[in-house]
N, C-alpha and C positions, 0 to 999 in steps of 0.2 A: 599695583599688585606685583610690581616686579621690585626683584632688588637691585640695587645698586651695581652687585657683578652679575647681572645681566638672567638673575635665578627667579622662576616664579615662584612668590609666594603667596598666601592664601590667608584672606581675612577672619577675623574670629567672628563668632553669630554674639550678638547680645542679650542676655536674658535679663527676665521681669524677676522683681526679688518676691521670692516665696519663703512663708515661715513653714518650715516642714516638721519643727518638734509640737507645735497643737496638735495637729490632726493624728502624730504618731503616738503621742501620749494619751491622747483620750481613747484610740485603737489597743495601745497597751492596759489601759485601767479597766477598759470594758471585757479583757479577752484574759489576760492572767490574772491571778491571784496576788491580792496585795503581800507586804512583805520585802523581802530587800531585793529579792529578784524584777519587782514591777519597777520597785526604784533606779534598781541601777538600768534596765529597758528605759527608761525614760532620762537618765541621763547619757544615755548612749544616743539619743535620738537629739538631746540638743548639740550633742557635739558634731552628730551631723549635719545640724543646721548651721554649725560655725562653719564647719568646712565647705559649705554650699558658698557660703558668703565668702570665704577666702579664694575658694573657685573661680566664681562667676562674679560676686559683687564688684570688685577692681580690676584696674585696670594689669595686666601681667605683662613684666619685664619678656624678653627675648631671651631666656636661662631656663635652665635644667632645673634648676628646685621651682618653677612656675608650672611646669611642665609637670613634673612627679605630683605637684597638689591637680592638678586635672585629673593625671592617672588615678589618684588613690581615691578621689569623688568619685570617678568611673566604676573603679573598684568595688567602691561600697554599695554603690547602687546596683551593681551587679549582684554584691550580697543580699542586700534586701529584699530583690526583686523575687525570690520564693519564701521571704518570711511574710511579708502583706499586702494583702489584700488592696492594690493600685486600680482603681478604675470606677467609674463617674458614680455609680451606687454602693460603693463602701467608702473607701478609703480615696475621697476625690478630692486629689492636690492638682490645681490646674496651672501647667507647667507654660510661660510663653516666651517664648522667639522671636527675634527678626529675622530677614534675611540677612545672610553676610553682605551681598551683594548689589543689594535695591537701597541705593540713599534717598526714596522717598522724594515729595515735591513739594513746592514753598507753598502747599494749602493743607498737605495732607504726610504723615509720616511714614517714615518704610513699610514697607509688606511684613504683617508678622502672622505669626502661626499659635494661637492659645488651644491648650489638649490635657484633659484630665488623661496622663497617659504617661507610664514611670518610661516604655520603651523609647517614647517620644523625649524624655531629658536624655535618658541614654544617648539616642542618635545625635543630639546636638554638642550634647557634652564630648563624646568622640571626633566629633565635627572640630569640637573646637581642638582636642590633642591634635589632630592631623593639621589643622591649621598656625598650633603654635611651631610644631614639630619642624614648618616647612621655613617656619622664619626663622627659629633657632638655626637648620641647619644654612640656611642664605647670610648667616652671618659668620659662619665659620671661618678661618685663616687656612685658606684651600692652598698655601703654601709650607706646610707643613704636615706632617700623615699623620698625628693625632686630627688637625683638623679635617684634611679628606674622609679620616673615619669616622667622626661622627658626622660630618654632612652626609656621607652616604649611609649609614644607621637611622639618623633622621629622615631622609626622603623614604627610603625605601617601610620604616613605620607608617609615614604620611600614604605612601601606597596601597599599603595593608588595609590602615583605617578607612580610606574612604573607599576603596573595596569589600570592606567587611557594613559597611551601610550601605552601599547598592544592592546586598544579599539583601539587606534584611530592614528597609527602610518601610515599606510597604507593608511589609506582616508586623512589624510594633505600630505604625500607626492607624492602620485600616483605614487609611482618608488619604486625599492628595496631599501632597506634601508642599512646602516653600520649592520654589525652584533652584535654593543653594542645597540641599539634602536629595533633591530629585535623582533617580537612580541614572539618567544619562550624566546631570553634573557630575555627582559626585566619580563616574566612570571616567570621565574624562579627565578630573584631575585626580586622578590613581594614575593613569596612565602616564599625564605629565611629569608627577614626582618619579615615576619609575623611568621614565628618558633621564628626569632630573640627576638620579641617582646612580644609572649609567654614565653618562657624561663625566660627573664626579670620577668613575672609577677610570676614564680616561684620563681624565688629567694626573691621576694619579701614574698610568703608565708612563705616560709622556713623562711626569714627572722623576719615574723612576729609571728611563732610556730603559724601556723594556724591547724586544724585539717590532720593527716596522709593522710585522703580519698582523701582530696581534694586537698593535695597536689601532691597525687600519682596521681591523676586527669591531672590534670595541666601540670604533667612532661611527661605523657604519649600522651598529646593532643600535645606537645613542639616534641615529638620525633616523632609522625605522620607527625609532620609539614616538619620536616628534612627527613625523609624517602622519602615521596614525593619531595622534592627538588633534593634527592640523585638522583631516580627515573628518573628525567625531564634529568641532567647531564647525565646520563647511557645513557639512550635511545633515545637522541636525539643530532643527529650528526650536530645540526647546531649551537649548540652553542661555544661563543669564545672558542681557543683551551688554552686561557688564563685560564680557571675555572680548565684545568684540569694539567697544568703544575705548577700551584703553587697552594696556601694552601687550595680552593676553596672546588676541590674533596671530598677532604679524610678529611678534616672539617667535612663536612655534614655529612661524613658515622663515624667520631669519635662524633658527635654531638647525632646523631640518639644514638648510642649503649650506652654515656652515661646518657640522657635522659630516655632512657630507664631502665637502670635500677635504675637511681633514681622511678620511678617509684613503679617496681619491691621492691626494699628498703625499702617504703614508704608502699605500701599495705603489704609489711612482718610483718612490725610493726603492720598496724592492724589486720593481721591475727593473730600476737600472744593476741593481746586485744580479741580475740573472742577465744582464747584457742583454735585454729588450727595450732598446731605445724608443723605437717608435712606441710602442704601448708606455713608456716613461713621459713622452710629449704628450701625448693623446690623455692619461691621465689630467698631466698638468695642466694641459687646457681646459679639460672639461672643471677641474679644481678653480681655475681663474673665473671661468665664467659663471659657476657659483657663486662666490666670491663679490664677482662685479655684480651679480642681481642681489647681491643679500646690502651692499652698499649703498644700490643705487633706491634699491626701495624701503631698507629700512635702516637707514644708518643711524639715525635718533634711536634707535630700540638697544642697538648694538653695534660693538668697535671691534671692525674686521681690519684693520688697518694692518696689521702686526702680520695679521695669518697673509693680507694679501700681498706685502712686501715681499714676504717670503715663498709663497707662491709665487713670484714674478720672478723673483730671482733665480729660482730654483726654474723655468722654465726658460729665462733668457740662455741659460748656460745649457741645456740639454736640447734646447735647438742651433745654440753655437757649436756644441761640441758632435752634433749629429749632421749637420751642415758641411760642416769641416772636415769630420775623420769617419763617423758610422758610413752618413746616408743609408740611414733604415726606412721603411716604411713609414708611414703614423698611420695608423688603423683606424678606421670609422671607430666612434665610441659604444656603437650597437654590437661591434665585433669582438667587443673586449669580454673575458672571463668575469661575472658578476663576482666582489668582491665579500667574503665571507662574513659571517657574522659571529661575536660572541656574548651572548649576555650573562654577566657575572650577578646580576640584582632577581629582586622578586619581590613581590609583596608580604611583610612580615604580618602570617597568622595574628590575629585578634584573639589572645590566647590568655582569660583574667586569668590569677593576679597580673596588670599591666606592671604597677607598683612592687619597686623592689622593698618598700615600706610601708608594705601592705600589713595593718592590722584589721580587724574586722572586729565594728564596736557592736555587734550584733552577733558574737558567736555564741552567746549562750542560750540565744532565741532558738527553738526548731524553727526548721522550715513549715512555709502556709501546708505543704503535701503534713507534712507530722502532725498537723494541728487538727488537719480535715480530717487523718486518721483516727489519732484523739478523741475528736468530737465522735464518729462513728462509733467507735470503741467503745467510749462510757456511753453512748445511747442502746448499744447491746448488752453491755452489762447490766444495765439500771433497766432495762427490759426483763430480762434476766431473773433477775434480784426481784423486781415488783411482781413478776410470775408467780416466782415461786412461795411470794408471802401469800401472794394474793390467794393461792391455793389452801394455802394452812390455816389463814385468815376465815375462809367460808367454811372448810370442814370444823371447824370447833365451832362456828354460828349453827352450821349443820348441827352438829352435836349438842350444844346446848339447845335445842328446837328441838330436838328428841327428847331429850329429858326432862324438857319444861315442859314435852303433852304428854307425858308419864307422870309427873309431879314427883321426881325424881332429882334429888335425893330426902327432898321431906315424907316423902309418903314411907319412907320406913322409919325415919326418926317422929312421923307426928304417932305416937302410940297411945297418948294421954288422949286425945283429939280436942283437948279443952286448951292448948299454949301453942305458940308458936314455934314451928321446928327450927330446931338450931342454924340451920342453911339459909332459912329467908332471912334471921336474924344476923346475920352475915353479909347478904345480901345488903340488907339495909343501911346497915352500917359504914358499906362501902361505899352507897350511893349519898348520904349524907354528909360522911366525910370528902364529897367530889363535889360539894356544892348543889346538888339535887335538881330540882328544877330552876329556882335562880340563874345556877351555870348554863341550861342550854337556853332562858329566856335570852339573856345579854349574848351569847353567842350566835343566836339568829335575829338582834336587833342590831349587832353591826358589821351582818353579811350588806345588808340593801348598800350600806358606805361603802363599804371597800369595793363594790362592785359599781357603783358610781363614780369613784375614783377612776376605778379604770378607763372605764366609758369614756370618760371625760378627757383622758391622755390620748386612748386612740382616735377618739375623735375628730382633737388637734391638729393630731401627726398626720392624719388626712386632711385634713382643711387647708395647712399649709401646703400638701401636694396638690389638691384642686386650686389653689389659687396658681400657685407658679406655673400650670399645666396651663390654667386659661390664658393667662399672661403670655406664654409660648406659644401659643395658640393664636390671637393676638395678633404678634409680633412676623408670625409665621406667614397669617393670611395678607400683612400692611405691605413684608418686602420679598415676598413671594421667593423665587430660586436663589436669593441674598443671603436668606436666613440659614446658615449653614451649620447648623450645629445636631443632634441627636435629639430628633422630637423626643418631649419629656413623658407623650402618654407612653415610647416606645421603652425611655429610659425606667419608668417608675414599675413597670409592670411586676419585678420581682415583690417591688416593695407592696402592689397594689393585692398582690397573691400573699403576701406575708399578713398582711393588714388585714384581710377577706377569713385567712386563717383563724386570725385573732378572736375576728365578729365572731366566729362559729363558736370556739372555746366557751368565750363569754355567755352566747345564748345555749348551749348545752350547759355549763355551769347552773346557770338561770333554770332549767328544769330541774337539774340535781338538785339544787335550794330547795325547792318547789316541792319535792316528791319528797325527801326531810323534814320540810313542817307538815307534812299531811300525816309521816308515819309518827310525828310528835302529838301532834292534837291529838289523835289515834289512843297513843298508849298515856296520856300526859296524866290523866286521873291516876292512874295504879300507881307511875312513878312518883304522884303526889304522897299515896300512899304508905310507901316503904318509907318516907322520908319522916316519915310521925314517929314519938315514941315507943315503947316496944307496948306501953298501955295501951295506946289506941290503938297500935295497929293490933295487937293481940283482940280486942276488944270488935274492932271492924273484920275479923278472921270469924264467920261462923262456927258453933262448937258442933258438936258431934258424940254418940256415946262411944265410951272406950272400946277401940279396935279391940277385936280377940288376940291376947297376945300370942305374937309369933315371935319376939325376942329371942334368937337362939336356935329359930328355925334354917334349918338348911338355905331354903331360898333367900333370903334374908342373907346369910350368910355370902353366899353366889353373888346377890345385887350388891354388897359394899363390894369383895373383892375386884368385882366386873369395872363398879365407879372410881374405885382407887386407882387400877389400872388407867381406866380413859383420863382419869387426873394425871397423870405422870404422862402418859403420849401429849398432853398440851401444855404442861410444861416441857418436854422437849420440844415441843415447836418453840413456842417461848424463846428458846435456845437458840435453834436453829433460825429464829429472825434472827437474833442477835449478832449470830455466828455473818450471816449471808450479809448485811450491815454493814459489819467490820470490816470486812477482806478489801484488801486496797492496795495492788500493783499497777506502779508505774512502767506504762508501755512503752516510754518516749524513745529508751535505751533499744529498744526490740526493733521499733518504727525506724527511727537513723541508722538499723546497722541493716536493717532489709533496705534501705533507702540507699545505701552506699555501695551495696553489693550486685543488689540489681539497677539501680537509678531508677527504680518506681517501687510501688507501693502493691501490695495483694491484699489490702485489710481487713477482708473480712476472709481469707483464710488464715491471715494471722490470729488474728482475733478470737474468731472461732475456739481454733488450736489452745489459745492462752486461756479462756474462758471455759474451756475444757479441763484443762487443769485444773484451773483455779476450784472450780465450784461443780467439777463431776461430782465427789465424794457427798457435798453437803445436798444437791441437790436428788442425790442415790437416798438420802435419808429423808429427806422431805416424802419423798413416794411412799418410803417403808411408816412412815405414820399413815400417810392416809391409807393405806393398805390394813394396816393392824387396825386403825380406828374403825372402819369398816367392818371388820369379825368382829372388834368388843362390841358394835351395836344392835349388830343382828343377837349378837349372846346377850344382850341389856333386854331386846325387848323379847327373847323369849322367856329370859328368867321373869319379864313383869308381868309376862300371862299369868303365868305360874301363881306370883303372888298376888294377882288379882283373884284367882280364883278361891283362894284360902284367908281372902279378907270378907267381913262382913261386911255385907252391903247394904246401903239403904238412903232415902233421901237427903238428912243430914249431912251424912259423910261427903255425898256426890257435889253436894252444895260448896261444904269446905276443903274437898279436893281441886274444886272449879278454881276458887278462889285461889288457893296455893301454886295453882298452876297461872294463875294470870299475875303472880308477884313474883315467881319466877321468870315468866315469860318478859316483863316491866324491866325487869333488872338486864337481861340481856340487852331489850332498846337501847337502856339509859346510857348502858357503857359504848353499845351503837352509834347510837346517834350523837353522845359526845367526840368520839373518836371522827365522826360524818362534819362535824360541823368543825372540828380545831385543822382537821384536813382540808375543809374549804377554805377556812381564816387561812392558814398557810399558804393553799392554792393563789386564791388572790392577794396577798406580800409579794410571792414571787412573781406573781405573774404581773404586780407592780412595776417590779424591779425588771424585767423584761419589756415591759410596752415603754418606760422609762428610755432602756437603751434606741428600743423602735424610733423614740419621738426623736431622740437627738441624732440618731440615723435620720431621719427624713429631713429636721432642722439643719445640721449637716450640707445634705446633697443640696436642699434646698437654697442655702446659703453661696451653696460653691455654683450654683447654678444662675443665680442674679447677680455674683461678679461675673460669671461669662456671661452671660448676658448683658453686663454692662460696659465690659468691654469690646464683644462685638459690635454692641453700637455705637461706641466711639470709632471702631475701625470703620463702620459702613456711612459715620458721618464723616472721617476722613474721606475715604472713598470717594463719598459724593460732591466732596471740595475738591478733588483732582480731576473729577469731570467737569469738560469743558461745558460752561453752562450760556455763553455768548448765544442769541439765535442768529439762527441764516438769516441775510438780505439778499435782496436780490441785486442780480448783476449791475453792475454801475453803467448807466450808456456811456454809448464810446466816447458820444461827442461833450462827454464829461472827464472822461481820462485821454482824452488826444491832447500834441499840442498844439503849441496856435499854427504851426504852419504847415498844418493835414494830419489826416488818418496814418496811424500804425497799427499795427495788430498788437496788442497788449503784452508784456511777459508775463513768462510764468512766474504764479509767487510760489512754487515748489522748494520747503527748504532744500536745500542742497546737505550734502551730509558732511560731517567734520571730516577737517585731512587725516590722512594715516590712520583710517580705523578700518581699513579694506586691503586686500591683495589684490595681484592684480586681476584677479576672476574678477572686481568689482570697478565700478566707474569712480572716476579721481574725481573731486572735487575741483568746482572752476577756481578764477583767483581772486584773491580779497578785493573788492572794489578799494578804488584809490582814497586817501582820506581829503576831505576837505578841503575848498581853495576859500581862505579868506578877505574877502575883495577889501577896496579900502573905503566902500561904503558903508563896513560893517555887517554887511547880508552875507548869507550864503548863495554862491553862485553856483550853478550847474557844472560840474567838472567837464561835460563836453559840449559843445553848442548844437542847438539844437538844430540849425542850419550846415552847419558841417556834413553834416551828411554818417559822421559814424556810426559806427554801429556801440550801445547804450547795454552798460552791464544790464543784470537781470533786477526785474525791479524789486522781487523778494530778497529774502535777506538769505546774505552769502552766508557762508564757514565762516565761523567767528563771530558774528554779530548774533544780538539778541532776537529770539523771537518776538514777532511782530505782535501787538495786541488785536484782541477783536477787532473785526472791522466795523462799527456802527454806520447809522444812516448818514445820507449828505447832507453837512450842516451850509444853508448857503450864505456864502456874507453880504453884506447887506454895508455903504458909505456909511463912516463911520461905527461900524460895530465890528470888533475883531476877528467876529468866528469862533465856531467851537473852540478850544483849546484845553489842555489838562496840563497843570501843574507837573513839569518834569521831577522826578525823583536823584534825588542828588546823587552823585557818582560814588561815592562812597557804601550806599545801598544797594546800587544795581550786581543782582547775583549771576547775572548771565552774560555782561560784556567781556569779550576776550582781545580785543585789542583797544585801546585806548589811545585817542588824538590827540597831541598838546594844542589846544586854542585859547588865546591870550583873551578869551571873556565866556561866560554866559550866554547864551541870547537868551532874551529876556522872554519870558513865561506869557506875556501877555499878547507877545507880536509873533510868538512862535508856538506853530502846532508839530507835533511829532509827526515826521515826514512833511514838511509842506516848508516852502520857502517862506520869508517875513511876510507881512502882507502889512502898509500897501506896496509895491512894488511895480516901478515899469514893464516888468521882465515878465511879471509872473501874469497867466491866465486870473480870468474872473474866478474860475472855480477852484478849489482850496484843494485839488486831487494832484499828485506829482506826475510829470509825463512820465514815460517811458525811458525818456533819456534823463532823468533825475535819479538819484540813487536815496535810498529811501533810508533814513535812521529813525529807532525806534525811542532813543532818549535823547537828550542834548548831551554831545559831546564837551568837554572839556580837559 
């Protein structure tokens, strides 16, 4: 993790390749209107899937153009993150990670992290700018000020970024995170790129012989930076165990102590400018012996050589020269004035666009707020709109229902009383020409379909959520606190509420059917009726003797003008559907500029306001009919008192008045009930096309949800191949691990820990056991005699060697049978030896057990267990 000039740098996270143009483009087809705008949406969305792959799929050089395609992925997802709908019941793209930091074990592979979650690629994708950032700038030419400037642009970005994901790590993913994204990691290395990126600007002073103060400034604000960093590593046990088993640790704590006494060095100097010798030695010493502890403990990490020559030099001469000619004091180092601080760095804002070639293939999309607005919008208007017909719709059923129980307008045109008044012959002809009863048989012979269609889709779309539910359920009860993902009955609830809604549609539908063929059967005779030539139906019209004519009569007169009127108020309704139909403003222009102005939304007092406009005026007219229809009725049925009372009366006419008013009456059903019945055909098309999108919504979720699931369970079968699965045995007696010439107390097989992965707050590793003596009997012999009396490395395996295997039961040997034994694994395969013997053979597989001398042997005990004083290898060396 470190580089070469001594700079940390920081590993990139590896991600799982995701195709991100499906799920965007079936989101687009489902949600906009076809047309060249869904198209070019959907070619916007594959280009985002190239540049995922140019992102993440490859491997990225240490350069600035690897870096700006990170940024510009960043970017976009930044853009898209309020155009859709991201998360496990819509739009569920399941995004997965490993750790940076975790290389996983020879059973089982790294720790990763899979999350239907856009903030969750976000936080990784940034993971990774910060991380390539930190390598770009560790490669820079730090002897040149173009390249101190971008190393320090780079580090101090690197600090930004992994500062700006400890804000906000936890509220994008609402779950524990990998412990490389964890809000302590990611703190702690913000804080090291920001030491990093101070330092940078010291050497740049140094490099530019800026004044002593300020560079002892500088170096000491660099070595605060590192201390604190050292600090976060020490005392807090959640970070990767990566920082401390390789160069991470003891970096920081050689970084701190030489920082420091650059510092120290730097104010020496100018204590000698102000003719304070003694505080000039007192520095320098305290500089040396920096120095000497950043040497003596981490000099593999880093090369003090240079600064400590120079320290010594500078120290040999200002105690010569204060010896000789000062004789100052030297002041305790407790006495001294603390030496000042400057920090010229900070962490650079997370401020998108990151990309200074930032296009955004998504700008002619509104955002998801403009959409949700949108939808609200046209649900108020279409509210709105279906109100106001719906009102003008019933007053003219109103009205005609009055006139057909007046027999109105035939009873002034039937005067002959022996033919048919012109109005039902009108009637009839309407209803003929509309296919008569034919038309509504076949229109309520394939409601039962279409409503079994439906049935049959939501059906589905719930059967596939009760299977994947039981299955998680299942899964859930098998690995109990394992199973860690979003119970599906918790996940599906929206869609279980949407689906519930559905049911209810359908069975209120199903009454409306219902209460339609009852009002058909009802009227089906009459409507039969009107449907005959003008003979029969003339002929099925009882006659009557001629009314006394009132042709000419006032009231007569009264009742047309009264019916012409109430004609012309429903053709302007008529009109004013037509009108309220049409009108069609796009609000998206209104939505983005309130969006932009306020950064939220007020939709429904926008809305309101725009709907006010739009459809005050037409909706002021709607009232003024029903209002005027209302007087011409009450004026209709007083004029027909009138001319009932100056019509002849008698049972005939009463007969043939009956009649004309139930062919009137027929006529209004027919156009009823056709209108009842092409509006439920409609209703269920669309509500087709609706439980359609439900199904592939749930088909969908449901899909995305048995890949996660089926890669959880590859992760928790990894898992459970990284646990050790060896059983306990029990203790071995002693008088089985002693050697032949008495009891010792057994050593510990406690691994010891690798060198140099500790400061000195921690215990040092003992020393490598010696290698191998090979005798020239071909055996291996005990490197100390066991009568010697020495004292016998530990019998567990040191620093450096491989861990031990299981320990199994005691195999005992037995004249002539060799004893347990296991086929050594050739040197070439072993992943875990770190130091390596030269031995001029094998020993042979058959006569050698891992840890046990050859057997037979003079030397060796009957039992196949190593003393104490044996040192114990877990493969054959060679």
């Amino acid at each position: 993790m470190a580089s070469p000039s001594s700079f940390i740098t920081v590993q990139l996270k590896k991600a799982s390749e995701v195709d991100l143009a499906k799920p965007l483009c079936k989101f687009i087809q489902q949600t906009f209107p076809g047309g060249e705008s869904q198209a070019e949406h959907c070619r916007a969305a594959e280009e985002l899937n190239k540049l995922r792959k140019s992102a993440l799929g490859r491997s990225l050089d240490k350069h600035e153009s690897s870096l700006e395609t990170l940024l510009r992925y960043y970017d976009q997802l930044c853009s898209i993150e309020p155009k859709f709908p991201f998360s496990e019941n819509q739009i569920c793209v399941t995004f997965t990670w490993k750790d940076a930091f975790d290389k996983g074990s020879l059973f089982g592979g790294s720790v990763k992290l899979a999350l239907a979650s856009l903030g969750y690629e976000k936080t990784c994708v940034l993971f990774n700018c910060a991380a390539l950032a930190s390598q770009i700038a560790s490669e820079q030419n730090l002897d040149s000020d173009e390249g101190l400037k971008a190393a320090a642009k780079h580090y101090q970005f690197a600090s930004g970024a992994f500062q700006h994901i400890k804000d906000t790590v936890l509220s994008s993913l609402n779950r524990e995170p990998t412990v490389d994204i964890a809000p302590d990691t990611v703190s702690t290395l913000s804080l090291i790129m920001l030491a990093q990126a101070q330092e940078v600007f010291f050497l740049k002073a140094t490099r530019d012989k800026m004044k002593d103060a300020i560079i002892a400034k500088l170096a000491n604000q660099a070595a605060d930076y590192y201390g604190d960093a050292f600090k976060q590593c020490q005392y807090k046990d959640t970070l990767p165990k990566y920082f401390y088993f390789q160069e991470v640790f003891p970096l920081l704590a050689a970084k701190h102590c030489t920082m420091q006494a650059n510092a120290e060095y730097h104010q020496s100097i100018l204590a000698k400018q102000q003719k304070k010798f003694g505080e000039e030695i007192a520095r320098l010493q305290h500089a040396a012996d920096l120095v000497k502890t950043a040497a003596s403990r981490y000099d593999e990490y880093i090369n003090v050589k240079d600064l400590s020559d120079k320290i010594g030099r500078a120290l040999t001469a200002a105690k010569k020269d204060n010896d000789f000619i000062y004789h100052d004091r030297i002041p305790d180092l407790k006495d001294l004035e603390p030496i000042g601080k400057a920090s010229l760095v900070k962490p650079t804002p997370i401020v998108v666009p990151l990309s200074q070639k930032f296009t955004d293939l998504f700008e002619k999309m509104v955002p998801l707020a403009v959409q949700q607005a949108l939808t609200l919008y046209n649900q108020r208007k279409a509210d709105l709109v279906n109100r106001s017909i719906a009102q003008m719709r019933e007053a003219t059923n109103l009205a005609n229902g009055v006139l057909a129980s007046l027999n109105l307008p035939a009873a002034i045109e039937d005067v002959s009383g022996d033919s048919v008044p012109q109005s039902i012959l009108q009637k009839s002809k309407s209803v003929i020409e509309q296919g008569g009863v034919q038309t509504i048989d076949q229109l309520i012979k394939d409601l039962p379909e279409l409503l079994q269609r439906n049935r049959e889709i939501l059906n589905e779309s719930l059967r596939m959520l009760d299977e994947e539910e039981a299955t998680d359920n299942e899964l859930r009860n098998k690995f109990k606190e394992r199973w860690q993902r979003t119970p599906s009955n918790d996940l599906y609830k929206p869609l279980r509420a949407e689906g519930s809604n559905y049911r209810s549609v359908l069975d209120k539908a199903v009454q409306a059917d219902k209460q339609v063929k009852e009002r058909y059967q009802t009227h089906r005779d009459t409507i039969s009726l009107l449907c005959k030539p003008e003979a029969e139906l003339n002929a099925a019209i009882p006659s009557a003797n001629p009314a006394k004519t009132l042709q000419g009569s006032e009231v007569v007169n009264v009742l047309r003008a009264l019916l012409a009127s109430l004609d012309e108020v429903k053709k302007q309704r008529e009109q004013l559907e037509n009108d309220l139909k049409s009108v069609n403003f796009d609000m998206t222009t209104k939505f983005l500029t309130a969006l932009a102005q306020d950064g939220a939304l007020n939709e429904e007092a926008i809305s309101v306001t725009e709907l006010d406009n739009l459809y005050g005026s037409l909706t002021h007219k709607v009232q003024e009919t029903l209002k005027k229809q209302e007087e011409l009725l009450n004026s209709i049925q007083n004029s027909h008192q009138e001319f009932s009372k100056m019509k002849q009366s008698n049972n005939e006419s009463s007969l043939r008045e009956e009649v004309l008013k139930n062919l009137a009456v027929a006529n209004d059903n027919f156009v009823e009930l056709v209108a009842n019945l092409k509006e439920g055909t409609k209703f269920y098309n669309e509500l087709t096309e609706i439980l359609v999108k439900f199904q592939n919504k749930c088909s969908d979720i449901v899909f995305a949800r048995k890949t996660e699931r089926d890669e959880l369970l590859k992760d928790l079968q990894q898992s459970i191949a990284r646990e050790p699965s060896a059983p306990s045995f029990p203790s071995v007696p002693a008088y089985q691990t002693g050697p032949p010439g008495g009891n010792k107390p057994p050593t510990s097989s406690t691994p010891t820990p690798a060198p140099r992965t500790s400061v000195s707050s921690k215990p040092q590793p003992p020393a490598r056991p010696p290698p191998p003596v090979i005798s020239s009997a071909n055996t291996l012999s005990t490197p100390v005699s066991a009568t010697a009396g020495s004292t016998a490395p530990p019998a567990g395996p040191a620093a450096g060697t491989t861990p031990s295997q299981a320990q199994g039961p005691p195999y005992p040997t037995y004249p002539g049978y060799p004893g347990y034994c296991q086929m050594p694994l050739p040197m070439g395969y072993n992943p875990y030896m770190y130091g390596q013997y030269n031995m001029p053979y094998t020993p042979s597989p058959m006569y050698q057990n891992p840890g046990q001398a050859p057997y037979p042997g003079p030397q060796q005990p009957s039992y196949p267990y190593p003393g104490p004083q044996q040192p114990s290898y877990p493969y054959p060396q060679q």
